[in-house]
Structures are given as structure tokens and as C-alpha cells.
C-alpha positions in Angstrom: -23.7 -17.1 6.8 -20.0 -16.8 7.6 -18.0 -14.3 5.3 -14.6 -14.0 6.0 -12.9 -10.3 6.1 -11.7 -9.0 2.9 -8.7 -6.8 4.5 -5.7 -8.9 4.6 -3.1 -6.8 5.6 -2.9 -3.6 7.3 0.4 -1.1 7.6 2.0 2.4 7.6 3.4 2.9 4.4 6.9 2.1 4.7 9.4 4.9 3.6 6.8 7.6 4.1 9.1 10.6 4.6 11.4 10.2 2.5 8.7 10.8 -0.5 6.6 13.1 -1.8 3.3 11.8 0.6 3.4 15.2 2.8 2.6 16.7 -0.9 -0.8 14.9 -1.0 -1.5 14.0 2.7 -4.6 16.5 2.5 -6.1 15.0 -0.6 -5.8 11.1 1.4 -8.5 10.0 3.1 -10.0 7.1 4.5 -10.8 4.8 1.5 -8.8 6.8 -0.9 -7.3 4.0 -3.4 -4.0 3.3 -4.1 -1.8 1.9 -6.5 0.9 -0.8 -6.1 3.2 -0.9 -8.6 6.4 -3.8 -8.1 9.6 -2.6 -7.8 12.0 -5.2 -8.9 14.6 -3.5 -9.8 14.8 -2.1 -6.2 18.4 -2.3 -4.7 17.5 -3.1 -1.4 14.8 -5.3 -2.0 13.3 -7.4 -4.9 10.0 -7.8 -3.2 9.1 -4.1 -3.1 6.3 -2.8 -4.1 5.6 0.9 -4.8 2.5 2.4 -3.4 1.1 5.7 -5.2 -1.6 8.3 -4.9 -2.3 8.7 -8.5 1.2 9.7 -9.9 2.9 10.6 -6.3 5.3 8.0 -4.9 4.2 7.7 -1.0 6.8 5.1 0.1 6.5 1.2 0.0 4.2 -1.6 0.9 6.7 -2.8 4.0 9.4 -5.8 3.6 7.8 -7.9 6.0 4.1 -7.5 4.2 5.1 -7.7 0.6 6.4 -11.4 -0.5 2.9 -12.9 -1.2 1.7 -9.8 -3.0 5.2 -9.4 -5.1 4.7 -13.4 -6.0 1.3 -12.9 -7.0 2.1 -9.8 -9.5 4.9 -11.5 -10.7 3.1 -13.7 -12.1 0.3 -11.5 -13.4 -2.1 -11.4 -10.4 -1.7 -8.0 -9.5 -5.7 -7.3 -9.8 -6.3 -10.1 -6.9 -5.7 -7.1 -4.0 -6.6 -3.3 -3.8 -4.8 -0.7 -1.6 -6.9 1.7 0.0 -6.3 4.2 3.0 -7.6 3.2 6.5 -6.5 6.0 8.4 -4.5 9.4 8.1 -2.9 11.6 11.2 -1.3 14.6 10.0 0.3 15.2 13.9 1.7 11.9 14.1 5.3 11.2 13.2 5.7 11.6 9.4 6.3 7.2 9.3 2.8 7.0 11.1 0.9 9.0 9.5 -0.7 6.7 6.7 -2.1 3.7 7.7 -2.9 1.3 4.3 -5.0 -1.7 4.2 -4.9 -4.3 1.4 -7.6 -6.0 0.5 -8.9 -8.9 -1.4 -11.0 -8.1 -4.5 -14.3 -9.8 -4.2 -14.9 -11.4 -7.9 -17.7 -13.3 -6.9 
């Protein structure tokens, strides 16, 4: 039986050095979950969405990846998706160095 894939976006997280991610890049790991949290009050873009290890800001879910998933918490949806790590590379530049996937929860 057919089952469609649950990841529906992948990305580096988008502002990475310019936060606090290099304090927690050890403690990320593949699968590690995240939290988005909208930004709407964001001056440079309504859309964004915050993406956080725990209480550590790591950057932003990136412009072109986050209209459908700031629609869908606007309007109370926000547990529809998950965040989680797909890859980390501490020697890669510090805006590749997290690589996010978001997922679709499976409620069935």
C-alpha cells in the first residue's frame, strides 16, 4: 500500500549565525525536535517563524518555506507539522550547518 512521505519540507535554518545555535550545536542531533514559534511581529517579515532548541533561538524557518506553515498557525494549526533535525556539520559554514525537516504529524 502506497504511503506518502511525511517530510514536507527540508532547509538550513535560516539566520543561523546570527543566534545563539553555535551554543547548542553539540547537543543537536539528527531527530532532535524543535520548536516553531510564529513571529508576527517580525520587521522584516510577517510570515516568520522562530525555530528553537528548547529555550535557544537558532534562526528562522526560511521566507520562501514558511507561508503555508505561518497560515496554518495562524489560524490555530500549529500541531499539524513537527520540526526535527535531519543533519548537523559543525565544519560547514555556520548558515549550513543545520539542516531541519518539517514534517506532517500522523494523527491517524
Amino acid at each position: 500500500m502506497y504511503e506518502p512521505s511525511k517530510l514536507l519540507k527540508s532547509f538550513y535554518v535560516a539566520g543561523f549565525q546570527y543566534y545563539d545555535g553555535a551554543l547548542v550545536l553539540d547537543k543537536l542531533k539528527p531527530g532532535t525536535k524543535l520548536k516553531m514559534v510564529p513571529a508576527p511581529d517580525n520587521p522584516y517579515d510577517p510570515n516568520a517563524i522562530e525555530l528553537r532548541y528548547k529555550k535557544t533561538k537558532l534562526g528562522f524557518v526560511p521566507r520562501v518555506d514558511n507561508g503555508l506553515l505561518s497560515v496554518l498557525a495562524f489560524y490555530g494549526h500549529k500541531g499539524v507539522f513537527e520540526a526535527r533535525v535531519l543533519q548537523v556539520d559543525p565544519e560547514a559554514a555556520p548558515q549550513e550547518q543545520v539542516r531541519v525537516g518539517v514534517y506532517v504529524v500522523d494523527n491517524r
